[in-house]
C-alpha positions as CSV (number, residue, x, y, z in Angstrom):
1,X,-17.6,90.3,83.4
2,X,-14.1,90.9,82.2
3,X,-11.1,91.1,85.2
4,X,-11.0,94.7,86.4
5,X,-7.9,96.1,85.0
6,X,-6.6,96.4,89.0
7,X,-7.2,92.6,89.3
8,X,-5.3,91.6,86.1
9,X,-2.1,91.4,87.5
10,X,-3.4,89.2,90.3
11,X,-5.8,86.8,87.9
12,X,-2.5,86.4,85.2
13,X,-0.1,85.5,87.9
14,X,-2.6,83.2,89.8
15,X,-3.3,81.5,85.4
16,X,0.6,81.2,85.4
17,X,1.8,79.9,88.4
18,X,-1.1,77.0,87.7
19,X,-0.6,76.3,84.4
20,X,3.4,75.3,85.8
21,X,2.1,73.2,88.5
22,X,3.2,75.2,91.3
23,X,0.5,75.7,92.9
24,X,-0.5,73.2,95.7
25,X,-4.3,73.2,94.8
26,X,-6.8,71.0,97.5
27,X,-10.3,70.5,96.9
28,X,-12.8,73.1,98.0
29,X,-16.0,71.1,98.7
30,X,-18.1,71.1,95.4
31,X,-17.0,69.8,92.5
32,X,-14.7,72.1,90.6
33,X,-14.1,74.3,93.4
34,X,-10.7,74.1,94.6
35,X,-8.4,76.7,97.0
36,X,-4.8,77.4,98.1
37,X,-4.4,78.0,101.5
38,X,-1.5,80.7,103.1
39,X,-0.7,81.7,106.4
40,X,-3.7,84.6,106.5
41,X,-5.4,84.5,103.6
42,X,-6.6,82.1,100.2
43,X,-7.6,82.1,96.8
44,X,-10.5,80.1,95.9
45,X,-11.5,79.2,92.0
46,X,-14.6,77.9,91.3
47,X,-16.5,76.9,88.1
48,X,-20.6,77.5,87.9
49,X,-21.9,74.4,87.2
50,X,-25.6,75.9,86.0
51,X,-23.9,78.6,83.3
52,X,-20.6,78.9,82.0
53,X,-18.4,81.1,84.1
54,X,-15.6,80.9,86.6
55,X,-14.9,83.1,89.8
56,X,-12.2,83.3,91.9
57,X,-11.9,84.7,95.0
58,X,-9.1,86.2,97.5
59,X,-10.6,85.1,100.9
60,X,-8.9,87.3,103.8
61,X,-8.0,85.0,107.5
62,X,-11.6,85.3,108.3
63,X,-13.6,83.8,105.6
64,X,-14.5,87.2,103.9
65,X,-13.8,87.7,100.4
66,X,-12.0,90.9,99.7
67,X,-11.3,90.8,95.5
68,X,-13.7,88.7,93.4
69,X,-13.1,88.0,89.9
70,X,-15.6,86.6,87.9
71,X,-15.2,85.6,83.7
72,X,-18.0,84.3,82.1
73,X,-17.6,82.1,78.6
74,X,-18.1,85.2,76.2
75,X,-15.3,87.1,78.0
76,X,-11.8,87.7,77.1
77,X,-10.2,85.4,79.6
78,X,-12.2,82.8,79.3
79,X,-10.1,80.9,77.9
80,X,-7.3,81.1,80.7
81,X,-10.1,81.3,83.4
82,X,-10.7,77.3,82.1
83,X,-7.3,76.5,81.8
84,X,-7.2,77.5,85.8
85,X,-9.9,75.5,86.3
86,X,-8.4,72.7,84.7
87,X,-4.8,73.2,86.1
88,X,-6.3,73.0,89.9
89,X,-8.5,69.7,88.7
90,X,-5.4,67.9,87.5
91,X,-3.4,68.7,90.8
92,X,-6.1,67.9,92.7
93,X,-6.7,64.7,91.0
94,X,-3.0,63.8,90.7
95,X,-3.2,63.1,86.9
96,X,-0.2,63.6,85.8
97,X,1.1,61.2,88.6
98,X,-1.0,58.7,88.1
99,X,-0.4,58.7,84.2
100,X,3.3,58.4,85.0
101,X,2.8,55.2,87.2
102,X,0.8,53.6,84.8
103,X,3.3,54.3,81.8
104,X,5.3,52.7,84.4
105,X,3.4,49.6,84.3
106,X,2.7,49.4,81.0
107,X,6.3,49.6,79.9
108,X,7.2,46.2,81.8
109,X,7.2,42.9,80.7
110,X,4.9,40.2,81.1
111,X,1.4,40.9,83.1
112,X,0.8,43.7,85.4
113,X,-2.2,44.6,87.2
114,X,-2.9,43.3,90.7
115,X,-3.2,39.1,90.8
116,X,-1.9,39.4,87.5
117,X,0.7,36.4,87.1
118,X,3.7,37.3,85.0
């Protein structure tokens, strides 16, 4: 289902402000289900493991979800419905981080690894 044209606004700011890294994603139970939490209210993204589609949801302070957006693969915003999918997972996961640190490693001399003797 393509995002309702009153929804777009909120789905292409939510793809932006993740695809920058400034959003402080946490993990949402299930794998690739992850949220941001505010003061009175969330957004929760979630990709369908069984067929290809995403939602997201704007959750209000209790529990109930009061916009839902769902893009499934042969939509138009596919595409940037993955990449927020994607952009949560690597915040979540630390990757770029991690990556850093071991660049880190690998850049200095002799052994490296723990026990290693250098």
């Amino acid at each position: 289902m393509p995002v309702p044209t009153e929804l777009r606004p909120f789905f292409t700011g939510l793809v932006e402000k993740s695809k920058k890294g400034e959003i402080n994603w946490e993990a949402a139970g299930p794998k690739d289900a992850y949220r941001v939490r505010f003061p009175d209210f969330a957004i929760r993204v979630e990709q369908d493991a069984h067929k290809p589609s995403v939602r997201i949801q704007l959750v209000n302070d209790s529990g109930e979800a009061t916009a839902v957006v769902a893009v499934g693969k042969g939509d138009e915003e596919w595409i940037s419905a993955v990449s927020l999918i994607n952009s949560a997972d690597r915040k979540v996961r630390k990757v770029g981080r991690t990556l850093t640190r071991a660049l880190e490693e690998l850049g200095k001399a002799g052994a490296i690894g723990l026990g290693a003797k250098g």
